[in-house]
KETORTOR-502389 format. One record per residue (C-alpha): chain; x negated, y negated, z negated. Coordinates in steps of 0.1 Angstrom, whole numbers, plus 5000, padded with zeros to 4 digits. Layout:
<nodes>
<chain A&c1 X&c2 Y&c3 Z>
...
</nodes>
This chain:
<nodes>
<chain A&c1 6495&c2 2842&c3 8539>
<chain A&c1 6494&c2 2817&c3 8509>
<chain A&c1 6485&c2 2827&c3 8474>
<chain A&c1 6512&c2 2814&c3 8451>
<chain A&c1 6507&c2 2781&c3 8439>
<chain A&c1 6502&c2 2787&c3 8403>
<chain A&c1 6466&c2 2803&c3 8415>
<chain A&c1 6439&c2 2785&c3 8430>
<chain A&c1 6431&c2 2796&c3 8466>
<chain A&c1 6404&c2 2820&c3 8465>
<chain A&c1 6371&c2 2816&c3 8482>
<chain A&c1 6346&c2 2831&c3 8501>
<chain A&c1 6315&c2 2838&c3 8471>
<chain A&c1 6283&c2 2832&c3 8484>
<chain A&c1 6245&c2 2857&c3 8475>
<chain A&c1 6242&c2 2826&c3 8450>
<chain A&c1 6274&c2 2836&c3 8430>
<chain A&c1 6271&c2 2875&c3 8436>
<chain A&c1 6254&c2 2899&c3 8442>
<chain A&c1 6264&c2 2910&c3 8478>
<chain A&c1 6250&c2 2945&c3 8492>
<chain A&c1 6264&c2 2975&c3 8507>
<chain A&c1 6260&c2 3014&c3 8510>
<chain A&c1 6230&c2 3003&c3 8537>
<chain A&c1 6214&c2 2970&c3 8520>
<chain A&c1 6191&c2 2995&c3 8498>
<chain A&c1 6172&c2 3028&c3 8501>
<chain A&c1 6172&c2 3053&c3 8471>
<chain A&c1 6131&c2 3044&c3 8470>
<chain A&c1 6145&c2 3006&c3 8458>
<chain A&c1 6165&c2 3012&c3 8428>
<chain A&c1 6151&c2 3041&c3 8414>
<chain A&c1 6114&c2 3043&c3 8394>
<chain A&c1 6101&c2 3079&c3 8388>
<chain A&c1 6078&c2 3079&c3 8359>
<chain A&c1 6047&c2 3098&c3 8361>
<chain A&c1 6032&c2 3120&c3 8332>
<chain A&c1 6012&c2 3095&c3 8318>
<chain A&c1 6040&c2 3072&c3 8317>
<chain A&c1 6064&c2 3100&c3 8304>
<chain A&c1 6040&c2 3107&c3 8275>
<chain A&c1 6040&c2 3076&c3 8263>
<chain A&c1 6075&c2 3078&c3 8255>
<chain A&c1 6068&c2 3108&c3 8237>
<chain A&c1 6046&c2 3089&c3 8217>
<chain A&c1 6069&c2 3060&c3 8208>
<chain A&c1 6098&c2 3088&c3 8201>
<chain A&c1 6073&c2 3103&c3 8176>
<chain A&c1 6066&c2 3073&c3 8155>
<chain A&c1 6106&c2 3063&c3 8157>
<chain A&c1 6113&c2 3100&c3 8141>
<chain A&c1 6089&c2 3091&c3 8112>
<chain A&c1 6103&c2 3058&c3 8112>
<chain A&c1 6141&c2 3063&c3 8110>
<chain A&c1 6143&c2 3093&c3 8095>
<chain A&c1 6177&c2 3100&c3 8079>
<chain A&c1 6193&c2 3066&c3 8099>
<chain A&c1 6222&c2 3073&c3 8120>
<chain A&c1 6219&c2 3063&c3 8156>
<chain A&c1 6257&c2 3058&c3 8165>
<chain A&c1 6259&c2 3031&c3 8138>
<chain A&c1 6226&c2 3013&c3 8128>
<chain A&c1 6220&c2 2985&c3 8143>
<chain A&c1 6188&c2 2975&c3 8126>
<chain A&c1 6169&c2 2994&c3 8155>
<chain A&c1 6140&c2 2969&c3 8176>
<chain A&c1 6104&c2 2977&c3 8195>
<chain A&c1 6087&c2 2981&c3 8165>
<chain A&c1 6106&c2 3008&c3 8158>
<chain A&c1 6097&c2 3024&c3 8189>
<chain A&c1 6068&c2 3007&c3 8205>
<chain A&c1 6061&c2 3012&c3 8239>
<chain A&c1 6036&c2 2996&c3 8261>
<chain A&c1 6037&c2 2999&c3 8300>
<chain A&c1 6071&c2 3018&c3 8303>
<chain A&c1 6083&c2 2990&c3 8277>
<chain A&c1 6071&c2 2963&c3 8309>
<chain A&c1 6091&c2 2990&c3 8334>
<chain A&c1 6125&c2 2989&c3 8312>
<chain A&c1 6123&c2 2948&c3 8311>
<chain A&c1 6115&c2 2946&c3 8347>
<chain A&c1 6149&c2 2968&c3 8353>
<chain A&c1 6173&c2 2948&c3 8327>
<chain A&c1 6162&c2 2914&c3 8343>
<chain A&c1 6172&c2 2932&c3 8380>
<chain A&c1 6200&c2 2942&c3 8366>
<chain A&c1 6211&c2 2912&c3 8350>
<chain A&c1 6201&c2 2890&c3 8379>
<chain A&c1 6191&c2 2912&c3 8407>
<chain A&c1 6211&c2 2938&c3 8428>
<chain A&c1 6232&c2 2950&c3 8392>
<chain A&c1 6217&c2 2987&c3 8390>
<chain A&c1 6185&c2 3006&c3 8382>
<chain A&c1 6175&c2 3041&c3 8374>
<chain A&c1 6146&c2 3053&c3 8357>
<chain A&c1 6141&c2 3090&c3 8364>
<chain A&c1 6123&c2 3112&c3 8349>
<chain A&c1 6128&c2 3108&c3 8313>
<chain A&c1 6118&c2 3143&c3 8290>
<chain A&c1 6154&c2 3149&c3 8281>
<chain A&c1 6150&c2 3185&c3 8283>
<chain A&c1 6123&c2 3189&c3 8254>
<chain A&c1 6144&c2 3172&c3 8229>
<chain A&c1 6176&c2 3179&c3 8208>
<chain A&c1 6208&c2 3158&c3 8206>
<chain A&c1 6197&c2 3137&c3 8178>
<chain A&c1 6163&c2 3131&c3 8193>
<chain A&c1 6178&c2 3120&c3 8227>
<chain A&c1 6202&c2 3098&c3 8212>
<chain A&c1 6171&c2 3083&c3 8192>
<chain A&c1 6153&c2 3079&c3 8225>
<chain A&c1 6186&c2 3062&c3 8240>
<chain A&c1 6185&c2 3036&c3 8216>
<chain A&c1 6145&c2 3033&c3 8218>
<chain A&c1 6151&c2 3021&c3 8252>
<chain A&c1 6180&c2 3001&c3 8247>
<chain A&c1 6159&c2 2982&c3 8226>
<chain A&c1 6134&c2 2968&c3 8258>
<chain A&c1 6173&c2 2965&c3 8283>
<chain A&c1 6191&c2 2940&c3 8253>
<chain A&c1 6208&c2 2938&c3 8226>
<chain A&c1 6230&c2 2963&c3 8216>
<chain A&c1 6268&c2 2963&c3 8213>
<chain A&c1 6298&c2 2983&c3 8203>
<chain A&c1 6320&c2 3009&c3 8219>
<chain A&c1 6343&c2 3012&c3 8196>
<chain A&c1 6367&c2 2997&c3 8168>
<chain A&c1 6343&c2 3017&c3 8143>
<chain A&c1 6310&c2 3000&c3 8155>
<chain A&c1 6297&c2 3030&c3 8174>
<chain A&c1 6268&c2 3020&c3 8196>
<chain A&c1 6267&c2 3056&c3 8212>
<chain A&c1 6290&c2 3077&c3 8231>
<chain A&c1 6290&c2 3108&c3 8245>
<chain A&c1 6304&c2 3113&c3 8285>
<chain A&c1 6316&c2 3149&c3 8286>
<chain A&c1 6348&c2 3165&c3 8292>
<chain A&c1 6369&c2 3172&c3 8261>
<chain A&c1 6400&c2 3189&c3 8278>
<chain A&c1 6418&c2 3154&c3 8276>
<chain A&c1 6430&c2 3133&c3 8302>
<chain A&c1 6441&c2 3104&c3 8309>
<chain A&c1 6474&c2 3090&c3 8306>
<chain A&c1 6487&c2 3094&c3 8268>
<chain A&c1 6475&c2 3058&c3 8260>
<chain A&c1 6445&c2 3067&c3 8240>
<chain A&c1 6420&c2 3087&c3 8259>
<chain A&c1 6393&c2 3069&c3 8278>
<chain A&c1 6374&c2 3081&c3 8305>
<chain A&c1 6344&c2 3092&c3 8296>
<chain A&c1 6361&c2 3122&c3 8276>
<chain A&c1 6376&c2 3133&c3 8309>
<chain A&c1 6363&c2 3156&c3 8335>
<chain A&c1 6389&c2 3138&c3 8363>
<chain A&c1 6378&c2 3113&c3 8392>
<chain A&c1 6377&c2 3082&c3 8378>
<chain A&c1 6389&c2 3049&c3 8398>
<chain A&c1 6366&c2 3019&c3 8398>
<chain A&c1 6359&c2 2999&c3 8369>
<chain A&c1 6336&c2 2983&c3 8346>
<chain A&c1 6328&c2 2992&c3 8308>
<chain A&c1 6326&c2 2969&c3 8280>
<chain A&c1 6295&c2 2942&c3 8274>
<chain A&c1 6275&c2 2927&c3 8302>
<chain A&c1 6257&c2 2963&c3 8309>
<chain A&c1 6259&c2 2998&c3 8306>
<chain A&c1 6232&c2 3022&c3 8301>
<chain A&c1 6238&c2 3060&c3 8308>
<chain A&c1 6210&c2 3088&c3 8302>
<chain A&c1 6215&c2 3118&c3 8315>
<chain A&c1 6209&c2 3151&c3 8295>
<chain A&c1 6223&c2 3178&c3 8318>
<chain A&c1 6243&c2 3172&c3 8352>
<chain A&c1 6277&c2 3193&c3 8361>
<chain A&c1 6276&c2 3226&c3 8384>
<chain A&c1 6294&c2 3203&c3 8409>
<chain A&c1 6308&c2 3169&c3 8412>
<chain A&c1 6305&c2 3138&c3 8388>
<chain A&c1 6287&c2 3119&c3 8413>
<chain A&c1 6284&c2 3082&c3 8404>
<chain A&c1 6294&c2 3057&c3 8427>
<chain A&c1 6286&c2 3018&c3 8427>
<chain A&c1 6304&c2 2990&c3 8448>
<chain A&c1 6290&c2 2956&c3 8449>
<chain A&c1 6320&c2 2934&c3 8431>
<chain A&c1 6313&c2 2903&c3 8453>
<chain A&c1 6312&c2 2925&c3 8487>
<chain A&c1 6345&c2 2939&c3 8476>
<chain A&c1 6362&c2 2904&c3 8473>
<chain A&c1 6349&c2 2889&c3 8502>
<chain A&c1 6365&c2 2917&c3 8521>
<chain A&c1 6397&c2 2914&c3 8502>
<chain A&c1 6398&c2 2878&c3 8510>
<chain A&c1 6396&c2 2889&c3 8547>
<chain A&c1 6426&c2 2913&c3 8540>
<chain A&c1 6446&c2 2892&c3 8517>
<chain A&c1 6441&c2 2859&c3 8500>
<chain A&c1 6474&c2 2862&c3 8480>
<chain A&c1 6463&c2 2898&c3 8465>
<chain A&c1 6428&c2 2882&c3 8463>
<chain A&c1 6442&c2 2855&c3 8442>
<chain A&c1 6466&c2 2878&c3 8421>
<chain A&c1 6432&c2 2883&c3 8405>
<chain A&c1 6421&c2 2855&c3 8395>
<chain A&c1 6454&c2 2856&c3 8373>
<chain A&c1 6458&c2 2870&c3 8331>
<chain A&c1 6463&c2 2904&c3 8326>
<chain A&c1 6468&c2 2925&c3 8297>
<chain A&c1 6441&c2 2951&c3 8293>
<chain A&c1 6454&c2 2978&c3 8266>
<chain A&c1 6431&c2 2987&c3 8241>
<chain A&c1 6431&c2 3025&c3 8239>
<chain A&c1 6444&c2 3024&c3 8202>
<chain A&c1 6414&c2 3003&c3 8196>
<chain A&c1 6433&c2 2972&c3 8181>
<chain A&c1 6439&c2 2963&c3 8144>
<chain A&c1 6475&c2 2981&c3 8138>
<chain A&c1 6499&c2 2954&c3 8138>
<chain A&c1 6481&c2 2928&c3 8163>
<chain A&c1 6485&c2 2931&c3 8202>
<chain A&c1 6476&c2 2964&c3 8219>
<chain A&c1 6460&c2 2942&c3 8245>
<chain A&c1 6436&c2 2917&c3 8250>
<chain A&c1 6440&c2 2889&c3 8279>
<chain A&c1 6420&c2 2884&c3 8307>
<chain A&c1 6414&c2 2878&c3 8348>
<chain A&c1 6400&c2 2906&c3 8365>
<chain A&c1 6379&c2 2883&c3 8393>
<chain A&c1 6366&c2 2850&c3 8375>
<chain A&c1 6345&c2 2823&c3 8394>
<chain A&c1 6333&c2 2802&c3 8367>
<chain A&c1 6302&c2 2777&c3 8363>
<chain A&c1 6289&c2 2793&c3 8396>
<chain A&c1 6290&c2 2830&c3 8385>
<chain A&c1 6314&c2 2853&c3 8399>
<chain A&c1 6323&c2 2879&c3 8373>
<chain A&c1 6351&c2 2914&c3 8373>
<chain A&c1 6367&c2 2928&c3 8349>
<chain A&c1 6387&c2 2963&c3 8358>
<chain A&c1 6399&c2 2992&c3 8344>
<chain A&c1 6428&c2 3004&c3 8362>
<chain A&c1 6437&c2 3030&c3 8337>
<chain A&c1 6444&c2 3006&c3 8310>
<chain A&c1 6460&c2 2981&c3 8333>
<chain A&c1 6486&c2 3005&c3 8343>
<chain A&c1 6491&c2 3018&c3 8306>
<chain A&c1 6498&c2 2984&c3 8296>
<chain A&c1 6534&c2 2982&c3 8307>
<chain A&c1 6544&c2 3012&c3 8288>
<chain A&c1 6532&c2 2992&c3 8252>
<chain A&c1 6546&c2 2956&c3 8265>
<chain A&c1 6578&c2 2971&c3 8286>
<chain A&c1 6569&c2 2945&c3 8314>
<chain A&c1 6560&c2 2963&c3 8346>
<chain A&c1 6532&c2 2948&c3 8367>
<chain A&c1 6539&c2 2930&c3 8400>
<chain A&c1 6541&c2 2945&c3 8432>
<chain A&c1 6518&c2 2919&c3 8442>
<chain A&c1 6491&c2 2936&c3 8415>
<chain A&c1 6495&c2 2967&c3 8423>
<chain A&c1 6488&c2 2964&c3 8464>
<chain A&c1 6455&c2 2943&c3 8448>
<chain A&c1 6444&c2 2974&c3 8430>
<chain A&c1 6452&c2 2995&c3 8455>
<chain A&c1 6433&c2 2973&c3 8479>
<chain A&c1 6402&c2 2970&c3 8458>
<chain A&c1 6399&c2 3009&c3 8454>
<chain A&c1 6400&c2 3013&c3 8490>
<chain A&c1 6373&c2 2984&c3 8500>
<chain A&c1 6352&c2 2994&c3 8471>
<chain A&c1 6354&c2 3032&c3 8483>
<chain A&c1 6343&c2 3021&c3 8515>
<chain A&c1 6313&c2 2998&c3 8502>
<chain A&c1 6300&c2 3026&c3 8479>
<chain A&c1 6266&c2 3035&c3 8473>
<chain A&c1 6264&c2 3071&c3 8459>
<chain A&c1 6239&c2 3087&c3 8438>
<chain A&c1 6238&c2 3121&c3 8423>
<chain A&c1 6223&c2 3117&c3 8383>
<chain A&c1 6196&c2 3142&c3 8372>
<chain A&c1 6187&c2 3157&c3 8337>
<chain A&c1 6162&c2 3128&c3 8327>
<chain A&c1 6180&c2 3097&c3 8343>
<chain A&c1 6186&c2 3062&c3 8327>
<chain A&c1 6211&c2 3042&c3 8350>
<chain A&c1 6218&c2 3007&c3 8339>
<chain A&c1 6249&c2 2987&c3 8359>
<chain A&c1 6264&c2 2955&c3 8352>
<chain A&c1 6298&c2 2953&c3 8345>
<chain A&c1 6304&c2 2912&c3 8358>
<chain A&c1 6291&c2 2924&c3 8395>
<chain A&c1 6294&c2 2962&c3 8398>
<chain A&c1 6323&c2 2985&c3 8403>
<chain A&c1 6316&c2 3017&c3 8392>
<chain A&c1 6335&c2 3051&c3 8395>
<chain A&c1 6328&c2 3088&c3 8390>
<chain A&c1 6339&c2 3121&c3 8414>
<chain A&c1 6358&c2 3144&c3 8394>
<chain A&c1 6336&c2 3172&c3 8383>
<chain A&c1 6333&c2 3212&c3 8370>
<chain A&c1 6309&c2 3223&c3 8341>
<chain A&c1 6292&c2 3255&c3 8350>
<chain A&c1 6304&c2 3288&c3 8328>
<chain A&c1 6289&c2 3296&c3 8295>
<chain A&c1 6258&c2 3297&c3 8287>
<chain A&c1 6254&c2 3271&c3 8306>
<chain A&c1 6253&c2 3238&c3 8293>
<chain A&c1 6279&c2 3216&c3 8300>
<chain A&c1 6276&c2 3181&c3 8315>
<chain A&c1 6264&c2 3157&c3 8292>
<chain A&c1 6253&c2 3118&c3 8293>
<chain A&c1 6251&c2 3094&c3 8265>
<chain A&c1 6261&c2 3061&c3 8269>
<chain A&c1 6253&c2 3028&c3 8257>
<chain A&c1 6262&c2 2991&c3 8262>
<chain A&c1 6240&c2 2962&c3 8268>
<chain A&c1 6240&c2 2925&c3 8260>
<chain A&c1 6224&c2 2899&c3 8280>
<chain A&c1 6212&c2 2870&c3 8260>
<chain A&c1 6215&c2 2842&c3 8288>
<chain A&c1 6249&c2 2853&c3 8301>
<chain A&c1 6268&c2 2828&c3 8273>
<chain A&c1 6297&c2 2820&c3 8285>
<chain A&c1 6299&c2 2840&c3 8318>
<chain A&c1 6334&c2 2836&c3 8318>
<chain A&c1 6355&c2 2809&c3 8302>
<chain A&c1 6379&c2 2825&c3 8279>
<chain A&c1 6380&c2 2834&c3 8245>
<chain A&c1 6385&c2 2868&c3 8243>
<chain A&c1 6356&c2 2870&c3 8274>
<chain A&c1 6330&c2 2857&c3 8253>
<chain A&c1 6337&c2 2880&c3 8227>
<chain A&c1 6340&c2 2914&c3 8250>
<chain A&c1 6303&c2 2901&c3 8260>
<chain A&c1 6295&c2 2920&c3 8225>
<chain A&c1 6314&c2 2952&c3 8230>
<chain A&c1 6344&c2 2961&c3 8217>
<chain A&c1 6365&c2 2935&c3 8201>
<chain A&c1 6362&c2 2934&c3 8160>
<chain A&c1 6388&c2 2930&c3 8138>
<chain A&c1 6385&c2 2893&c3 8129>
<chain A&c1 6383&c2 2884&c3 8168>
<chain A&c1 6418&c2 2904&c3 8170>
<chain A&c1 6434&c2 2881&c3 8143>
<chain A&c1 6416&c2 2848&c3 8164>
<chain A&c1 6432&c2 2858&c3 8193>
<chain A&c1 6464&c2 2868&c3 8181>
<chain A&c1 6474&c2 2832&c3 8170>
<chain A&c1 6472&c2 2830&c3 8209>
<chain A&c1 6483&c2 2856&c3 8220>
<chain A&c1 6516&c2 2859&c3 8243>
<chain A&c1 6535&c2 2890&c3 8258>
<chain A&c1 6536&c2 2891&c3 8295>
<chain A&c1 6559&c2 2876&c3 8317>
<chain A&c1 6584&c2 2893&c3 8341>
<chain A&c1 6569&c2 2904&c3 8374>
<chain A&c1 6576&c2 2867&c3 8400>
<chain A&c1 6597&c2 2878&c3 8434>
<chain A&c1 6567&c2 2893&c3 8457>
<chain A&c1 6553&c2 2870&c3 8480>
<chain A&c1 6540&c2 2886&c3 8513>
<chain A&c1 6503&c2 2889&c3 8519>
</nodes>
């Protein structure tokens, strides 16, 4: 059960590398903080002066947005408290509680990136610079090479987002379904490495991740990188099996057998390893994308008049994470989405995939 020698023999990742919990490490009481009225009015307070503030900005694309802007005093300590356990705790928080319910779209999306501003810096979603997007169903799904998840109402399988973080807040929940589900990255490949070190290493190899339509026309539709990286003592993941499995269609190289039993094997240990939680109107979840897996349930909206289920989402850059990983194009995906003039950097690198190797057995 050897991984093939052009990969380096996995190994065992230690609570110093990763994060490594399960669906029992944590009660709901320890990841979630339930603001009280006091605190919930001073967020009111800060969203006022931002409205008088920013009036007539547009919060999907300005990026000149900081604390001043909406100023916040003990709830600001909370949000700082949850990015650092985030970035170097556990990998997830909620704040609950938030007053979603009393405010329009535009205001909610203004109070998203109010407390964006006290998680990180900011970063994009898209090739356009959009630092906002909205998670509801759109009647798409996947499969046609440009939709992405969020747009979808289906079960998603495990992944991670773009940037180090993403920050959800939820304005109104689904009439059943969409519950989110969170795996601990390092658990799960310990527990491959049990199973299989040769799928457990297939990992550690390139892939081409497609980019959704997302890439300068003309220059690759993918960028390259491992999904499992062990690099100056920091574990880090990178998945999205939507895009990994799109990717043959653009490059016409299929992926190897040996790939596809290591995402197969990942879903199932990170289905099993699952903590579950059920977001509310009011929420703020913030997970890691190096050391979380996250996935959603598939969901149904309720009928008309009903509102339908609606989160925005943003993405999150930790400061001190330089150089997480060790590629390029890793460094750069730390920001968000991938701007044009990285594109043409990594281009002059850039090589198609190779033909699958003879399968090896695990």
């Amino acid at each position: 059960m050897l991984p093939s020698p052009r990969t380096a023999r996995p190994k065992w990742l230690t609570s110093d590398e990763a994060p490594l919990w399960g669906p029992s490490t944590f009660s709901p009481e320890a990841w979630t903080y339930t603001l009280s009225r006091e605190e919930s009015a001073e967020v009111i307070d800060a969203l006022t002066v931002a409205q008088n503030r920013l009036r007539d900005r547009d919060m999907l694309t300005d990026r000149d947005i900081n604390r001043q802007d909406f100023p916040l005093g003990h709830v600001g300590s909370i949000l700082e408290t949850i990015s650092s356990e985030v970035s170097d705790g556990r990998g997830f928080a909620v704040l609950r509680g938030l007053p979603v319910d009393r405010l329009d779209e535009r205001q909610n999306a203004l109070l998203l990136r109010g407390l964006a501003t006290y998680l990180g810096p900011i970063a994009t979603q898209s090739r356009d610079g959009q630092l906002i997007r909205h998670v509801r169903a759109t009647g798409r799904a996947l499969g046609d090479g440009t939709v992405r998840g969020h747009q979808t109402a289906d079960r998603l399988w495990f992944h991670t987002d773009g940037a180090d973080a993403a920050a959800l807040l939820c304005l109104t929940a689904s009439e059943t379904g969409g519950l989110s589900r969170l795996a601990s990255a390092g658990t799960v490949h310990n527990q491959m490495l049990n199973a299989s070190s040769t799928w457990t290493a297939e990992l550690y190899r390139p892939f081409h991740f497609h980019m959704a339509g997302g890439n300068v026309p003309g220059l690759p539709p993918t960028f390259i990188s491992p999904v499992f990286s062990l690099h100056r003592g920091r574990f880090s993941t990178r998945y999205v099996r939507h895009t990994l499995l799109e990717t043959p269609t653009f490059t016409e190289v299929p992926l190897p057998r040996d790939a596809m039993a290591a995402f197969d094997l990942l879903e199932e240990l990170a289905d099993e390893n699952s903590v579950d939680m059920e977001l509310r109107a009011g929420d703020l979840q913030l997970v890691n994308n190096h050391t979380v897996l996250h996935s959603r349930t598939a969901y149904r909206d309720p009928r008309p008049p009903a509102k339908p289920r609606h989160l925005l989402r943003s993405w999150i850059t930790f400061p001190h994470y330089r150089g997480r990983r060790a590629g390029e194009a890793d460094e750069y995906l730390r920001f968000g989405w991938l701007t044009d003039p990285q594109q043409q950097q990594l281009a002059t690198s850039w090589k198609p995939p190779a033909n699958p190797a003879p399968t090896t057995a695990s």
